[in-house]
C-alpha positions as CSV (number, residue, x, y, z in Angstrom):
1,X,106.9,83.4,97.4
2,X,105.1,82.7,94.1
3,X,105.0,85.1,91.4
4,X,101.4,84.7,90.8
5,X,100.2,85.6,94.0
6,X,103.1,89.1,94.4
7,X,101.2,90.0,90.6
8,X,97.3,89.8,92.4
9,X,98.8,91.7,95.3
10,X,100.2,94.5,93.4
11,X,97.2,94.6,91.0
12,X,95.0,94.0,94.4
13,X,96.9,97.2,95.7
14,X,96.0,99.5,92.6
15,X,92.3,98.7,92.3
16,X,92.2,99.6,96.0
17,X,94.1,102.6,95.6
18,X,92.2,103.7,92.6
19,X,88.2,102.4,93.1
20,X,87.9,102.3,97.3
21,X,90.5,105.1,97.6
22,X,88.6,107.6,95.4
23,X,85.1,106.5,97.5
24,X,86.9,106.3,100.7
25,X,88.3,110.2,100.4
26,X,84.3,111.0,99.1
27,X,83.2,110.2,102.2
28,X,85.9,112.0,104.0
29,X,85.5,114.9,102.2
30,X,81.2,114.8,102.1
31,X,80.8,116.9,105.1
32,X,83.2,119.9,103.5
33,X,81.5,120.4,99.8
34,X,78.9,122.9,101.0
35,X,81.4,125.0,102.2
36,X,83.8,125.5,99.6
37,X,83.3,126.6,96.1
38,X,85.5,124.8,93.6
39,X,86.1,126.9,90.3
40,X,88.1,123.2,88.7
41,X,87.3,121.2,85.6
42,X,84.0,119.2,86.8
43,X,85.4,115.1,87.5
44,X,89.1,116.6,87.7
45,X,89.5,116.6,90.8
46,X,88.8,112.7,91.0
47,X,91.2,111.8,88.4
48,X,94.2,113.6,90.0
49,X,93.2,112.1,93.3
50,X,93.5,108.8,91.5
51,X,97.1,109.6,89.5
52,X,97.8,110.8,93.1
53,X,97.0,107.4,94.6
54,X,98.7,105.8,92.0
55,X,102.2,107.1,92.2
56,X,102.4,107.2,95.7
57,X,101.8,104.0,95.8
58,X,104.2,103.3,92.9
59,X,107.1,105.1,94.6
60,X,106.4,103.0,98.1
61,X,106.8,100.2,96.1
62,X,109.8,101.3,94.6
63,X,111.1,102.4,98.2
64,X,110.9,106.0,96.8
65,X,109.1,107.7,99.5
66,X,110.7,111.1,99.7
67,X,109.3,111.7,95.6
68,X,106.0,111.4,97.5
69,X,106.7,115.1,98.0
70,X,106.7,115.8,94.6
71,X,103.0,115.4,94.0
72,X,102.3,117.5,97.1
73,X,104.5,120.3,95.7
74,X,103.1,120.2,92.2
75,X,99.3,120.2,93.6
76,X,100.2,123.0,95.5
77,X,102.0,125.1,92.9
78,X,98.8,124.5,90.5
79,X,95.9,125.5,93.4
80,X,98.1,128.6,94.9
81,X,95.8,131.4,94.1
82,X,92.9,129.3,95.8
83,X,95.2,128.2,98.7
84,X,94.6,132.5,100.0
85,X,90.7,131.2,100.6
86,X,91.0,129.5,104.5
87,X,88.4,126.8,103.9
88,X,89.6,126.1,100.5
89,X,93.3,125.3,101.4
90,X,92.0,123.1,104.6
91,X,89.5,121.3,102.5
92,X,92.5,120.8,99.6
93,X,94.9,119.4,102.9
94,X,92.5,117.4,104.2
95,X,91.8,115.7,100.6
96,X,95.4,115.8,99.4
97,X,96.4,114.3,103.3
98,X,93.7,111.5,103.1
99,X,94.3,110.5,100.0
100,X,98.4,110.8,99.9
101,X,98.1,108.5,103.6
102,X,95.6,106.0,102.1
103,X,98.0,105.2,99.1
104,X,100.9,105.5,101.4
105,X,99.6,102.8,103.9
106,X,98.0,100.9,101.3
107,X,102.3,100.6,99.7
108,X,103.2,99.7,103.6
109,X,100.8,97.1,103.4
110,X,101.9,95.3,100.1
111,X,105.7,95.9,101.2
112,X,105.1,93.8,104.6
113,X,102.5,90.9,102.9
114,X,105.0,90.4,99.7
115,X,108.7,90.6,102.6
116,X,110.3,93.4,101.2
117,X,110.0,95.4,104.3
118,X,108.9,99.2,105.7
């Protein structure tokens, strides 16, 4: 396989990951807003999605999939005290779910087209 085309795959991979992933997980999320109140940093919530995205996908690649449960375990460690709120903790799994599984099927993906297996 040329090395060309495995580069525009992985780099392929990330701007999905990073640009559709953080629209796709929008649109998930759209219908939930109105009913939680988020007390973040206004945009932050974006970026970690898309660090999220990222090294998900970076460990898949890297056939690294239990540190996936890292990143779950840190968000969940830093949103604790808002995790006692019912609608906030589902609308933070559904988000954290959507976008860990978009990244993680996105690395599945890229695994199968470039040979290196599941």
């Amino acid at each position: 396989m040329n090395y060309t085309f495995k580069i525009c795959v992985l780099i392929s991979a990330y701007i999905i990951v990073t640009i559709i992933g953080a629209y796709f997980i929008k649109l998930m999320l759209r219908r939930y807003e109105n009913e939680v109140e988020t007390s973040g940093l206004r945009g932050a919530g974006l970026v970690i999605g898309i660090v999220e995205r990222i090294m998900v996908l970076t460990f898949v690649l890297v056939n690294q999939y239990t540190a996936i449960t890292v990143i779950f375990a840190a968000k969940s460690i830093a949103r604790f005290n808002e995790l006692t709120d019912r609608k906030m903790a589902e609308y933070y799994l559904v988000g954290t779910l959507v976008s860990i599984t978009f990244a993680l099927l996105a690395g599945i993906i890229v695994r199968a087209i470039l040979g290196e297996g599941i």
